[in-house]
C-alpha positions as CSV (number, residue, x, y, z in Angstrom):
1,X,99.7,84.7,87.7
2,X,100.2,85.2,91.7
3,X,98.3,88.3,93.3
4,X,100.4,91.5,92.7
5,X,102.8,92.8,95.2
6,X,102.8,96.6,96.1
7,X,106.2,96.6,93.9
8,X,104.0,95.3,90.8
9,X,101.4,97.3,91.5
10,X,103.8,100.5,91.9
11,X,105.4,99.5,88.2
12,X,101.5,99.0,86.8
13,X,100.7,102.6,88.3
14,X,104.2,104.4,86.7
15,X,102.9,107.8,85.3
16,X,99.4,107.5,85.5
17,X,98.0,111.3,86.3
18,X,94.5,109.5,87.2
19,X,93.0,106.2,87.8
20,X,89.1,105.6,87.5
21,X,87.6,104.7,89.8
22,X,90.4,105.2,92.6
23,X,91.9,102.5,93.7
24,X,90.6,100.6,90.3
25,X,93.2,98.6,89.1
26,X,94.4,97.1,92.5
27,X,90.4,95.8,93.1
28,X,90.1,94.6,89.6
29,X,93.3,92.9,89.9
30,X,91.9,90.9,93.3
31,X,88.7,90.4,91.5
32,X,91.1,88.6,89.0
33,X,92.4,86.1,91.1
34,X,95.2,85.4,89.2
35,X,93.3,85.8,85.4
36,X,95.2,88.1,82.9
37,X,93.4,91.2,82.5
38,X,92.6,92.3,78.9
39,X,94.7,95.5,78.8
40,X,92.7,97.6,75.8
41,X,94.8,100.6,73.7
42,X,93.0,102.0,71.1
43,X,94.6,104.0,68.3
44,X,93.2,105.9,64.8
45,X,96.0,105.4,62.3
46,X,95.9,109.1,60.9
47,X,99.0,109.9,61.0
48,X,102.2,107.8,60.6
49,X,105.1,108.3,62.6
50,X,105.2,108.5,66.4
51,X,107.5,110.4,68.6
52,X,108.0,109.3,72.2
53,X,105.0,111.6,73.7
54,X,102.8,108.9,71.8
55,X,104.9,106.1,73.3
56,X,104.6,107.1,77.5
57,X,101.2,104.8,76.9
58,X,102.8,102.2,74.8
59,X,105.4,101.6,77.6
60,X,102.8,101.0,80.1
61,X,101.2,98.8,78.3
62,X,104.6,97.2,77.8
63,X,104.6,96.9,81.3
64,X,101.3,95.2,81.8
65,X,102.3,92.9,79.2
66,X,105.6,92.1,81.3
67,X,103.7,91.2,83.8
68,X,101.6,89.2,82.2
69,X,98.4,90.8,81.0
70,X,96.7,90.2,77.4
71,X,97.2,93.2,75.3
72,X,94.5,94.2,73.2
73,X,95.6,96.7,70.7
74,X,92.5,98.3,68.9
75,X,93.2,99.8,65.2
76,X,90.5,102.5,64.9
77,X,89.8,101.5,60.8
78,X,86.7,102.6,61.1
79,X,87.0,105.3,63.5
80,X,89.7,106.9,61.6
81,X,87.2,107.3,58.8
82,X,84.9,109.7,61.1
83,X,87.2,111.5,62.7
84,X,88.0,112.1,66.6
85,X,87.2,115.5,67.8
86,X,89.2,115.4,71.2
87,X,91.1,118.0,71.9
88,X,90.0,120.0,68.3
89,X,88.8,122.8,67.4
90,X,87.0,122.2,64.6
91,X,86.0,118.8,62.9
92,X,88.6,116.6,61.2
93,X,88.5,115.3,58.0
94,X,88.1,111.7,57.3
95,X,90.7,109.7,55.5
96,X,90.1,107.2,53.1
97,X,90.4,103.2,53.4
98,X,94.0,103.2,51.5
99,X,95.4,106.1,54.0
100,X,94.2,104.1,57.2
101,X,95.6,101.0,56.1
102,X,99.0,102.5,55.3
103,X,99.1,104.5,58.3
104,X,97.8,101.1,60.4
105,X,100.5,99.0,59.0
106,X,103.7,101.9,60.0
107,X,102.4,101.9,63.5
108,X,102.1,98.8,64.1
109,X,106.0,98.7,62.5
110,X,106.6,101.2,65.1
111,X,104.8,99.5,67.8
112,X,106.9,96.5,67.3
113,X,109.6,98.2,69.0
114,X,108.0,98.3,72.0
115,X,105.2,95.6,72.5
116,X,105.4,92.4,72.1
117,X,103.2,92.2,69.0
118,X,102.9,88.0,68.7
119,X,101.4,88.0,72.3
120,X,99.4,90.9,71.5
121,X,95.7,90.3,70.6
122,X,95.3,93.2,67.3
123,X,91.9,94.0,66.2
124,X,90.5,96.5,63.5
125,X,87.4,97.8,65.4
126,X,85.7,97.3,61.4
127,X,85.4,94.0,62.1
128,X,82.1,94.7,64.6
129,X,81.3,98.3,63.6
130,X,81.1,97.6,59.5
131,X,78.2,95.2,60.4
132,X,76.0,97.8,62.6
133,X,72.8,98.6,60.9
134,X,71.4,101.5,61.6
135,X,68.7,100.1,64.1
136,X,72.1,98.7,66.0
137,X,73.2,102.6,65.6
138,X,70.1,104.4,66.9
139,X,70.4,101.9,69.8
140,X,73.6,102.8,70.8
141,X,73.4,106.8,70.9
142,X,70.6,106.1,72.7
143,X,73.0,105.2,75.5
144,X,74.0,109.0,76.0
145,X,72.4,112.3,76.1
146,X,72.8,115.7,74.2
147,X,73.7,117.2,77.5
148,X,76.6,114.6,77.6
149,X,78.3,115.5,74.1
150,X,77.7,119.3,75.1
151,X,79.6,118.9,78.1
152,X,82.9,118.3,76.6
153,X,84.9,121.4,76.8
154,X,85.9,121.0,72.5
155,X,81.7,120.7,71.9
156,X,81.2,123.3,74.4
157,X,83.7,125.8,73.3
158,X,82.5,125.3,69.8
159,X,78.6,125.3,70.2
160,X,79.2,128.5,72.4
161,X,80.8,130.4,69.2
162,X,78.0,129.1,66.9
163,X,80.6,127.0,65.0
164,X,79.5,124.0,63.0
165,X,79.1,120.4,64.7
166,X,78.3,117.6,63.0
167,X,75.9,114.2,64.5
168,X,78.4,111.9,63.3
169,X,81.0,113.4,65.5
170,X,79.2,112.9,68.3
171,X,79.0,109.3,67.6
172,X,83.1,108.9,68.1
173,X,82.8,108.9,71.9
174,X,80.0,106.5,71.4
175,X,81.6,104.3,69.0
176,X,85.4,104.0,71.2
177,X,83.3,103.1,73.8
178,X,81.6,100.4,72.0
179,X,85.2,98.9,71.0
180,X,85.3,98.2,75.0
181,X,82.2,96.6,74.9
182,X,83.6,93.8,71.9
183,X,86.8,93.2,73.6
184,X,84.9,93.0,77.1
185,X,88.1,95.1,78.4
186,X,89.2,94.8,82.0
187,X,91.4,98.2,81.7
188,X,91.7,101.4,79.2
189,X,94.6,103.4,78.4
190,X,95.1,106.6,77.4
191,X,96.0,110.0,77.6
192,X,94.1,112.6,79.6
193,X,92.7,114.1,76.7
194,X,90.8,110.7,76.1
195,X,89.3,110.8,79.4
196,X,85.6,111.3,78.3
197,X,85.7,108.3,75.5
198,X,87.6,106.4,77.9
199,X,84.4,107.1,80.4
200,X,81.8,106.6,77.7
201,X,83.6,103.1,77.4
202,X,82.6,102.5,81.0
203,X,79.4,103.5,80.5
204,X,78.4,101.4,77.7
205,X,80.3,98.2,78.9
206,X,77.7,98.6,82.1
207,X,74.4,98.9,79.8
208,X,75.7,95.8,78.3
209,X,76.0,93.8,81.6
210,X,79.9,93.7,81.6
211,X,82.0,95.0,84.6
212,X,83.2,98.1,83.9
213,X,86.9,99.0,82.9
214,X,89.1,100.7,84.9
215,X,90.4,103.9,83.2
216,X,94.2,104.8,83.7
217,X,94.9,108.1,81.9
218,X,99.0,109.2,81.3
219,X,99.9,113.1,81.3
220,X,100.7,114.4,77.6
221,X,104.3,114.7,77.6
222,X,105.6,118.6,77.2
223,X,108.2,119.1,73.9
224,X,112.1,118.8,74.7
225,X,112.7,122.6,75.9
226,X,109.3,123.9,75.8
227,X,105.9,123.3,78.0
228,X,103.9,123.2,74.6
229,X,102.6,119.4,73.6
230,X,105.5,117.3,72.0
231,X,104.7,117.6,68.1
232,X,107.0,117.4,64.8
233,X,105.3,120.3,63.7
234,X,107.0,122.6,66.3
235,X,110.3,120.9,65.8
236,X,109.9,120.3,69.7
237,X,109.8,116.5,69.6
238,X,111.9,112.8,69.5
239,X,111.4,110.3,66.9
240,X,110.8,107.0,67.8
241,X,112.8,106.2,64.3
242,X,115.4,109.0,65.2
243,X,119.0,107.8,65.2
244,X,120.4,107.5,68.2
245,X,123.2,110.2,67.9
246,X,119.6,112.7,66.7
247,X,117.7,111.1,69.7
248,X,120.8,111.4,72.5
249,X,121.3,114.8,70.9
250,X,117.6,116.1,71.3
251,X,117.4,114.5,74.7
252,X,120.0,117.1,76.1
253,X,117.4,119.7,75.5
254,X,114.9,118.8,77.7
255,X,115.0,121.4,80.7
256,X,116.1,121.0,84.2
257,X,112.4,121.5,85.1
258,X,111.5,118.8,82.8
259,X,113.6,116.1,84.1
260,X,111.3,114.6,86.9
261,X,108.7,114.2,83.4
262,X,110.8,112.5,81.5
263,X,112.3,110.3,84.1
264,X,108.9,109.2,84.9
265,X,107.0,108.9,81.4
266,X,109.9,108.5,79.2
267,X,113.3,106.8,80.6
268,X,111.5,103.2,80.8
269,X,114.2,103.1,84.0
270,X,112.5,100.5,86.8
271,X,110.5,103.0,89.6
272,X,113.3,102.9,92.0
273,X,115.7,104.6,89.8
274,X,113.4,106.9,89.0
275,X,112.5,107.8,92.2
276,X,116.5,108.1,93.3
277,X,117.1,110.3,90.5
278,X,114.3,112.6,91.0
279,X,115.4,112.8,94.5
280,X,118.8,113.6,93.8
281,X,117.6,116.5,91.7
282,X,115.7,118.0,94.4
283,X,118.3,117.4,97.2
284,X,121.1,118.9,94.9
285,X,123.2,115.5,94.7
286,X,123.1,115.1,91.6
287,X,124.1,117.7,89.2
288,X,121.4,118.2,86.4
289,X,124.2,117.9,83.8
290,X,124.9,114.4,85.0
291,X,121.4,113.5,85.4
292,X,120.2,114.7,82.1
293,X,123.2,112.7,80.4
294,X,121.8,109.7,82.2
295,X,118.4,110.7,81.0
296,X,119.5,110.7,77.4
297,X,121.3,107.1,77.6
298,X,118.1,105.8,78.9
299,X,115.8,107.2,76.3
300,X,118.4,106.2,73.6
301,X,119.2,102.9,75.3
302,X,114.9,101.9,74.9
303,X,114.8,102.5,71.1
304,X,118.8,101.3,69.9
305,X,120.0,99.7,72.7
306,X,123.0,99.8,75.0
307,X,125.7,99.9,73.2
308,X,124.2,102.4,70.4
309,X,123.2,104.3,73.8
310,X,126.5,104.4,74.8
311,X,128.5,105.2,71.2
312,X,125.8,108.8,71.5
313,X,126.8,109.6,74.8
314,X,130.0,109.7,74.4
315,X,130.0,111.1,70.7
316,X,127.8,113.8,72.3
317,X,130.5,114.9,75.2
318,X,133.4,114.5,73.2
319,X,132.0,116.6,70.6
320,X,131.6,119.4,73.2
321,X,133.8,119.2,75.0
322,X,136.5,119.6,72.4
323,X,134.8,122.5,71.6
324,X,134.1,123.7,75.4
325,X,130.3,124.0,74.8
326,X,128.1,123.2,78.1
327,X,125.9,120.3,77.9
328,X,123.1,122.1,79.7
329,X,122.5,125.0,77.6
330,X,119.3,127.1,78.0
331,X,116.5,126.5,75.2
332,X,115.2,130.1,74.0
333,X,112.7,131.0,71.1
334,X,112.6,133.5,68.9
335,X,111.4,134.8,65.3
336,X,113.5,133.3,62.8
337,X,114.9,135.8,60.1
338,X,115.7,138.2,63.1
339,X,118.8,140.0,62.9
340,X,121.1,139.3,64.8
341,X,121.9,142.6,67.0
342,X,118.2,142.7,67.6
343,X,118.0,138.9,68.1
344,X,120.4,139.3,70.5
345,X,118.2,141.5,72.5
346,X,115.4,140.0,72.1
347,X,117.0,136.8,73.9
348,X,118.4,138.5,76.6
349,X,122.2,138.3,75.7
350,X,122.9,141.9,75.4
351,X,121.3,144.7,77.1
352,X,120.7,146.7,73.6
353,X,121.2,147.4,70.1
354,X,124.0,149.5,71.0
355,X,126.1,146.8,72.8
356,X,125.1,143.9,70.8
357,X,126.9,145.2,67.8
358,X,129.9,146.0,69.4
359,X,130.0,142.4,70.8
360,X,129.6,141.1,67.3
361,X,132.3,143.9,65.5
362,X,134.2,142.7,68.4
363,X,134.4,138.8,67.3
364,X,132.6,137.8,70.4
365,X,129.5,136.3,68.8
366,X,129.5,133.0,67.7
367,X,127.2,130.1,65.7
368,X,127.9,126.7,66.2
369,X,127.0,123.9,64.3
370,X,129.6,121.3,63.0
371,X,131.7,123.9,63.5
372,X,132.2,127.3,65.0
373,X,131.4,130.2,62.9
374,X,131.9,134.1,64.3
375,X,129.1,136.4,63.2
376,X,130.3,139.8,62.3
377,X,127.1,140.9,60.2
378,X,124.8,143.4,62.7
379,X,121.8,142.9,60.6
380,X,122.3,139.7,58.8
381,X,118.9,137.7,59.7
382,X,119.1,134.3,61.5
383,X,117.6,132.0,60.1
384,X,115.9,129.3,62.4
385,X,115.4,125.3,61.8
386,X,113.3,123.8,63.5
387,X,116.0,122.0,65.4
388,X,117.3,125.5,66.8
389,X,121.0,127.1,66.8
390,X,123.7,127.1,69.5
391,X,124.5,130.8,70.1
392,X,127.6,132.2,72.0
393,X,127.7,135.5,73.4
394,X,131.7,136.3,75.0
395,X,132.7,133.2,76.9
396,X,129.8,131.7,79.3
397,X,126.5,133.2,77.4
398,X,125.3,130.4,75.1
399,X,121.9,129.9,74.0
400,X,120.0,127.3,71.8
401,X,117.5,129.3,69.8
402,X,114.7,127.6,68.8
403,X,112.2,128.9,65.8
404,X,108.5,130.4,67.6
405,X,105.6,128.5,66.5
């Protein structure tokens, strides 16, 4: 492997929201002189399908792996069993041996379609924590402080309200970290929410005598239409097993806001594509409609392939435009089981009660779904999935109504 160009180093760098120490990657990578890095992704198999907010890391790796790099993919076996308490509010409960290995093995199914999984080194981190004794345990929290645990905003928040923490939790930071030390990792990724066990991984890989890693952290990509967290519970989310007509479909909801996002974390199109669309957006070439059709080939295009891409797009416009919907319609929430007259005002498509049930008496409200259906009940309640509803209000007012919470 030849030194990296500023191109390679640009690809290496796509989407990452923070690099530790700055400037990390490019020295470790002349340190290198040529050697493959050991690229380290860590994951607790506790729950088993991913959506393509989990996958903005596994595409990076990809990348490092395309140019070369060993991937070290860490299955947190034993992890998984204590429970990580980033980003929670309370503790999480363990899962059993049978659930981690099921969960394992449909990741790594789901993995495939990304990663390279025969070059791919694939540990269990059971294979070097099962054998600590608890001399080998005392040892290693005695690498961090009270004051350290304490300082992460979850502990923090939680100690600060008098809620419950338990020791072994604070040994999950301690124990991630340790899977650095085994693999003697050159690099960490992750998501900014793993920023302190990424650090502790540093930490401990410098006790031992090892260089540390560098830490790349990726933003948390936002749900399709919404600036929560993508997640299958709020409906907000796309599968990475999603058919491509249900993945093209979804795509057209992400916001014009959201584009630049999902052109960078999630398009897997090379940087200066990226770049030209994002540019074109902000200049006003290119029309967002446009742009966000090209979005949803791309992210369809990753996961089915051209072709498949290709059959969704133009399933997807021919579909509306026969009916004369928009492709850019605005994503809304609401309560489901509203009715509709005061669903209607609650979303901002008629001015009150009053007007919205003359619009609907009227005919001019319509649902569409495989086919279009004119409301005429005032108080029927809408009911929500969590997919959302296409709404039409007169002849321009459309709205896809998504369920709240």
């Amino acid at each position: 492997m030849s030194a990296v160009s500023a191109e390679s180093l640009e690809t290496l760098l796509l989407g990452a929201a923070e690099v530790l120490p700055t400037g990390g990657l490019e020295a470790r990578l002349k340190e290198a002189a040529g050697r493959p890095l050991r690229i380290k992704l860590g994951f607790d198999p506790t729950k088993p399908d991913l959506h393509i907010g989990h996958a903005v890391v596994l595409w990076a790796l990809r990348r490092f792996q395309d140019a070369g790099h060993q991937i070290v993919l860490i299955i947190g076996d034993f992890t998984a069993r204590i429970g990580d308490p980033t980003g929670k509010q309370e503790a999480r409960p363990p899962l059993s041996k049978e659930e981690v290995e099921a969960n394992a093995q449909t990741y790594l199914d789901q993995l495939g379609q990304i990663i390279d999984l025969d070059k791919a080194e694939i540990h269990r981190n059971g294979e070097w924590l099962d054998t600590m004794n608890l001399t080998d345990a005392i040892r290693l929290m005695g690498q961090a402080t009270v004051a350290q645990m304490l300082a992460r905003e979850n502990f923090a928040l939680r100690y600060e309200r008098g809620d419950a923490i338990g020791l072994h939790e604070f040994l999950y930071p301690l124990l991630q970290g340790y899977d650095s030390v085994a693999i003697k990792a050159d690099v960490e990724l992750g998501g900014t929410d793993q920023k302190f066990n990424n650090l502790m991984g540093r930490q401990l890989q410098e006790n031992a005598g090892q260089k540390p890693q560098v830490v790349m952290l990726y933003p948390i990509l936002e749900g399709v239409g919404t600036a929560e967290k993508m997640s299958k519970s709020l409906g907000n989310y796309i599968g990475l097993t999603d058919a491509p007509k249900d993945m093209f479909g979804k795509s057209m909801r992400i916001t014009d806001e959201q584009m630049p996002m999902y052109y960078t974390l999630a398009s897997g199109l090379p940087v200066s594509e990226i770049k030209q669309a994002i540019a074109g957006l902000q200049a006003g070439t290119l029309h967002p409609r446009d742009a966000k059709l090209n979005l949803g080939t791309a992210i369809t295009k990753l996961y089915h392939g051209e072709e498949a891409a290709r059959e969704a797009r133009d399933a997807f416009v021919s579909q509306f435009s026969a009916r004369e919907l928009p492709t850019d319609i605005p994503e809304m929430q609401a309560a489901s089981g509203t009715p509709l007259a005061r669903l209607l005002v609650d979303l901002k498509l008629a001015s009150s009660v009053s007007e919205a049930r003359r619009l609907i008496e009227q005919g001019g409200v319509k649902r569409h779904g495989d086919s279009a259906e004119t409301l005429v009940e005032p108080n029927a309640p809408i009911e929500l999935p969590a997919e959302g509803v296409i709404l039409q209000v007169g002849k321009r007012r459309y709205a896809r109504v998504r369920p709240q919470g």
